[in-house]
N, C-alpha and C positions, 0 to 999 in steps of 0.2 A: 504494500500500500504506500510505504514513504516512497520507493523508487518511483513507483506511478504518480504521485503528485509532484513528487521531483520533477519529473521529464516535463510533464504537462504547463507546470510552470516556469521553465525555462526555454519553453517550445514557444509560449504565447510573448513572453518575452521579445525573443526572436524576430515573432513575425509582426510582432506590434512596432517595430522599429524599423519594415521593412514599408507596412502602411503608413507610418507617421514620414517616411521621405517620400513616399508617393505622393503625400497630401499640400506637400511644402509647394510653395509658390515659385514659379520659374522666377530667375533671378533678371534683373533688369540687365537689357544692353544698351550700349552706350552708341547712340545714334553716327553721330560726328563725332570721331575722338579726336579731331584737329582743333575741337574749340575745348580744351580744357575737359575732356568727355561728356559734356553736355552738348542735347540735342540743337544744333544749329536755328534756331527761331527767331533770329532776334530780328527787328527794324529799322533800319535807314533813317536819324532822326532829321534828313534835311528834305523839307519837304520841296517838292517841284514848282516853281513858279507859272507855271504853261498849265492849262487843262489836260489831262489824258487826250493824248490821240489813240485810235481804233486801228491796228497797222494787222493786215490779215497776215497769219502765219504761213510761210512756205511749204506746200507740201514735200513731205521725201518722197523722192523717188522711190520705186517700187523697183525691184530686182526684177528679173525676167523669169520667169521657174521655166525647166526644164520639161516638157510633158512626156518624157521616155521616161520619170523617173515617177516613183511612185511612193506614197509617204511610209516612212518607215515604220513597224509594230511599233508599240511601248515596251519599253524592254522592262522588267520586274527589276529592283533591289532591294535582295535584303535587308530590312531594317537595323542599324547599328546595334551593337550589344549595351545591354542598361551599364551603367556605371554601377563600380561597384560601390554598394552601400553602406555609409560611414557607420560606423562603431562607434557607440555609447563609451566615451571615456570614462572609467572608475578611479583614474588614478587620484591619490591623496597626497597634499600638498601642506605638508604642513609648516614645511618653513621655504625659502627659496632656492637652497640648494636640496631640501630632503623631497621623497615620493616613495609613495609607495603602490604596488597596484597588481590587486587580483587577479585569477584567471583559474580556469581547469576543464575540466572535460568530463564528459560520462559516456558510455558507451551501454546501450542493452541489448543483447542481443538470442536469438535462437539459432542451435544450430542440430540440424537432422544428420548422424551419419548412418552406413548402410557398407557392412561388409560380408564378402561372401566365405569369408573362413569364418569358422564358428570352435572357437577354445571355451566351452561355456559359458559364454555370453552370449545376449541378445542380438542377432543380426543388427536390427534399426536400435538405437539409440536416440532421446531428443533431449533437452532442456531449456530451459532460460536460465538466464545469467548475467549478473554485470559485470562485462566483463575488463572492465575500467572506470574506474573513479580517481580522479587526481585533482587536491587541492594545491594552486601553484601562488607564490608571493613572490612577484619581482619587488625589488625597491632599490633607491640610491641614497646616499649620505652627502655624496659632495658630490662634485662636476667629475670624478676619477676614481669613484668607489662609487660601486654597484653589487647586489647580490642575487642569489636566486635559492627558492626552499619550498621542495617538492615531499609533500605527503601523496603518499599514494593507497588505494584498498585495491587489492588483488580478486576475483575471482572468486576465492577461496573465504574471502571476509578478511584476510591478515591484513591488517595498515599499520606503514613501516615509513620512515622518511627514506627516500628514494634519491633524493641532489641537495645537497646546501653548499654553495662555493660561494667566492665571492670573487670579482673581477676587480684589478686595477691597473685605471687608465694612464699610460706613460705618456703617449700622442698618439697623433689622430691613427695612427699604423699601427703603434703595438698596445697592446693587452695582456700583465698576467692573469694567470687564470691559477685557483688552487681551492682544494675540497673535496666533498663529494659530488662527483661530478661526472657525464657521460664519456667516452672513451670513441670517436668518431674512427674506429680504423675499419667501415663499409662506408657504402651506400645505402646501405640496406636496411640500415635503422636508423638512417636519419632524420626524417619526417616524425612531428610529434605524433599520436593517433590519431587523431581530429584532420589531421591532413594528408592522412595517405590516399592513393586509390584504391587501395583494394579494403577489403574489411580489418585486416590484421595485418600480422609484416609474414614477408617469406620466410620459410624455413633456411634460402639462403640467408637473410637478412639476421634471424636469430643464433644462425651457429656462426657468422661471419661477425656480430657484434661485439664492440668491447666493454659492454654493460656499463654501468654504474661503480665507478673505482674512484680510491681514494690517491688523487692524483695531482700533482703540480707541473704547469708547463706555462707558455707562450703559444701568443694569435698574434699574427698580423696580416693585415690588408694594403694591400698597394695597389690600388685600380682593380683593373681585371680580374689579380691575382689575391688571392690569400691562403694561407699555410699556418698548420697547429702542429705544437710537438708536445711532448707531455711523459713526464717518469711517472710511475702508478705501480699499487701495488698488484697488477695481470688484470690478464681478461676476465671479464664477469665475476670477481671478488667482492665487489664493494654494495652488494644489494641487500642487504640487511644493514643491520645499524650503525652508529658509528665504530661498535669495538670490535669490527671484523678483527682479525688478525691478518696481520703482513706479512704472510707467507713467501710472494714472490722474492725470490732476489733480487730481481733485478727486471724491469719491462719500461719498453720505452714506446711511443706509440706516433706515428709523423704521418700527419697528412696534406696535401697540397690542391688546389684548382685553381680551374682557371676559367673565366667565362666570355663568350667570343659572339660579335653579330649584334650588340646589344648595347644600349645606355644605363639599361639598369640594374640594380645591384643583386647581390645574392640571393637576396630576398626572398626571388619570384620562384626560386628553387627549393623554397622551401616546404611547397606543397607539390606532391608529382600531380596534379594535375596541370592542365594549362585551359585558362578558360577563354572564351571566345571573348577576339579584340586585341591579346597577347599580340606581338612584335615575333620575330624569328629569332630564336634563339638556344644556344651549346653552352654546354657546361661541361668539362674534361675534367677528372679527379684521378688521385690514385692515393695509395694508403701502404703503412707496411707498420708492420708489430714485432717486436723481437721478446720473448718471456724465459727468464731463468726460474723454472719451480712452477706449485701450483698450490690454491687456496687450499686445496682438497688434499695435500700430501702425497699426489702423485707427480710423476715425472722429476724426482726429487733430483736426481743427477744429470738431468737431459735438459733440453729447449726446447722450444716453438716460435714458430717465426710463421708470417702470413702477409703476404702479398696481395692489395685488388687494385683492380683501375677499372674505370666506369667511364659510360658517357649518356647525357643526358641529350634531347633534342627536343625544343618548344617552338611550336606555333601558336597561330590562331584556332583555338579550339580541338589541338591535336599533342601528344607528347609521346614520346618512347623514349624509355628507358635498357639499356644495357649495361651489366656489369658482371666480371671473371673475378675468381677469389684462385690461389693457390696457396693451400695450406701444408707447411711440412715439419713433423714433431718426428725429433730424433733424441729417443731415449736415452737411457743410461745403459740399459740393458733391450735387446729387440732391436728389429729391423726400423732402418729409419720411412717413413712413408710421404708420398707427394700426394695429397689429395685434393683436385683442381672444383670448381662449384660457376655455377653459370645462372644469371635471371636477365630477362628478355620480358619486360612489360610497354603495354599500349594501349592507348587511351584516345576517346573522340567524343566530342558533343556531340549529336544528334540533333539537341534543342539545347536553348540555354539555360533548360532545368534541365535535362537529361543526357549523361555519359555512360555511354558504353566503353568495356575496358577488356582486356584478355591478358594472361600469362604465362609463363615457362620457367620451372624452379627446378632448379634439380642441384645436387650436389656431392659429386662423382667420388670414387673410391679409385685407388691402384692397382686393387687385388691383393695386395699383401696384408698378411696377419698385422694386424695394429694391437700394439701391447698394451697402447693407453687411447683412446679411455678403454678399462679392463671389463668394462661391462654392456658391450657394444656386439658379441660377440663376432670380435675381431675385423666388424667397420671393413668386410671384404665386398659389401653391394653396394648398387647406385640408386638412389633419391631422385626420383623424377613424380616432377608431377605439372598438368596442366591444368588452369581455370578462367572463367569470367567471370562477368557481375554487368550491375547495372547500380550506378546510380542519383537518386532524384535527389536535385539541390534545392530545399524548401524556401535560401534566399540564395538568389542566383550572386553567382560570381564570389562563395564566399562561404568557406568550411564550417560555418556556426552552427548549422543545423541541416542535415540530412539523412536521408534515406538507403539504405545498400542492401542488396541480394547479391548472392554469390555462390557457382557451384566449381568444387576442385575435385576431381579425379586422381587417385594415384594407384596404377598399372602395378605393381610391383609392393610385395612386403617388407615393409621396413626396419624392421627386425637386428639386419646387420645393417645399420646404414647410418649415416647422420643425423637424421630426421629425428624428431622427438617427439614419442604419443603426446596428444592433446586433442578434445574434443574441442575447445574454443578457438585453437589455431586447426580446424578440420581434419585432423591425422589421427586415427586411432592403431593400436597396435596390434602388426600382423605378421605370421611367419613365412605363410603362403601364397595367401593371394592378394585381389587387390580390393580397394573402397572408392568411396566416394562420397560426398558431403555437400550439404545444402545448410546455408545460414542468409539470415537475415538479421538486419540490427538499425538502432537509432543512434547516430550521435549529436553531440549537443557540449557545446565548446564555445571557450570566452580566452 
């Protein structure tokens, strides 16, 4: 019942901000702007000594028309795309360099899977679930300190603080950055959930992630370009509280892009959608991770090290995304292994409430026995799976509130493979054969 009157009143929210700009009054234009932007009206104060004379005006000349030639159809245009809709500012200002200002997301979703191996369980499976709730608090202190502090609830019902760093500003280029805080060595899990296109993130997206780690580095931007580097104690260590322990030895995590064809900032990259009206535009990434050790006490004498590069492409109302991971963990003991992983996603409007979207996720093995992780048994298959979705945007041009359906198929059992059961991310666990899965969900994000 609170989830339901959650959504409902954060829905009507939503759309009551979408009618309060529909109802605003076109703004005035400036008739002449050679007189100061005011309409040219004014009068001549020296009056004419003479009576008006009546002087007939000359007619223009007529063109001669062609009669081979015949008048041309009306040709149809597309009506331009609506602007997109301003946001209700929350931020709080309580002195003139402090602020601070709300935000978070919910997600509720159902989702039906349907498998044809039967280990004593029910072929179909369904439920509800929220399967995200995140309360987010940006705020600043001064013009060169900033923070951020993410509560999160899981799923499951656990709520855990999730990010607290804080940022400080050197110049306009560089930024440290230190805390708990996320690990950018994909693509793949870049996008908060309020902004991705699909319903949840890829399985490349969650085994190529560098979670939530307690970590200190450097950002800078120089035009085009911008680049993060960051020491951390490893990949996906840092998502529970603050007393993780600091396991890794040693992990270092660097990523670089670049963005081409474009005036505007990284921003626009922030959501894999691209909405109708967007400009042409690339964004080139790549990433690499080096970890000595692990949270878990494995790989205690070995490494891991992980390579992607990506490339994004944005239109008018169209994007595809492409990104390769190579991942290679060489133990202490066991064979060392190169396991390479691939996503291939694309998106289109249809209308300017509705986008269609399709995927490719998979994330390939060697064949060789893998010693770690030790309970994968030996991580010697391949993860593939393909899906689509649809979906409706309740305010167009703008992640706060929409609508998503989604079906993913996966050919193969994943059992020995990367992939990680989950009914919420559509995978459930199989030896033999294959599934497939149908969800649907609301999200609703500030």
């Amino acid at each position: 019942m609170f989830v339901t009157l959650t959504l409902s009143l954060l829905l009507f929210a939503s759309l009551s901000v979408e009618r309060t700009l529909a109802q605003e009054p076109p703004p005035v234009v400036d008739v002449d702007p050679t007189h100061g932007g005011a309409p040219d009206n004014r009068v001549d104060p020296t009056p004419s000594s003479a009576p008006p004379v009546y002087v007939a005006p000359t007619p223009s000349p007529t063109p001669p028309v062609d009669p081979t030639l015949s008048a041309a159809p009306a040709v149809a245009v597309d009506p331009p795309p609506s602007p997109a809709p301003a946001v209700l500012d929350l931020t709080w200002r309580p002195a003139k360099h402090v602020w601070f200002r709300p935000g978070g997301v919910i997600q509720a979703r159902y989702t039906f899977n349907h498998r044809e191996e039967l280990s004593g369980e029910p072929a179909n499976t369904s439920r509800f679930s929220v399967a995200r709730a995140r309360l987010i608090l940006d705020g600043g202190l001064t013009d060169y300190i900033s923070f951020r502090v993410r509560v999160g609830v899981l799923s499951n019902g656990d709520a855990r603080f999730e990010q607290a760093y804080a940022d400080v500003k050197l110049s306009d280029q560089f930024t440290l950055r230190a805390g708990i805080l996320y690990l950018h060595a994909s693509i793949g899990d870049a996008p908060a959930p309020q902004d991705m296109q699909g319903i949840d993130y890829t399985h490349y997206g969650l085994q190529t992630s560098g979670g939530n780690a307690a970590a200190a580095g450097a950002r800078a931007n120089f035009g085009p370009v911008r680049m993060q580097a960051f020491f951390s104690n490893g990949l996906r260590t840092g998502f529970s509280e603050f007393a993780e322990p600091l396991d890794a030895r040693l992990a270092v995590t660097g990523r670089v892009e670049t963005r081409l064809f474009t005036g505007d900032g990284f921003d626009r990259f922030d959501t894999e959608s691209s909405f109708r009206g967007s400009d042409f535009a690339v964004r080139l990434g790549a990433a690499a991770h080096y970890q000595q050790g692990r949270v878990d006490g494995a790989l205690p004498g070995g490494d891991l090290q992980q390579y992607t590069a990506d490339v994004t492409l944005e239109a008018s109302g169209f994007n595809l995304i492409v990104a390769g991971r190579l991942l290679r963990i060489a133990p202490e003991d066991g064979e060392t292994t190169h396991d390479p992983g691939l996503w291939v996603q694309t998106g289109v409007f249809v209308h300017e409430r509705i986008e269609l979207w399709a995927r490719y996720d998979a994330l390939f093995s060697d064949g060789k026995f893998h010693s770690y992780p030790s309970d994968r048994n030996g991580l010697r298959d391949d993860y593939q799976a393909i899906g689509g979705g649809i979906n409706g945007y309740l305010i167009p041009r703008t992640n706060m509130a929409k609508l998503q359906a989604d079906f993913t198929y996966v050919p193969d059992p994943i059992s020995s493979t990367w992939a990680e059961a989950s009914d919420n991310a559509a995978v459930l666990f199989t030896e033999s054969k294959s599934q497939w899965a149908l969800r649907a969900q609301i999200v609703l994000g500030y």
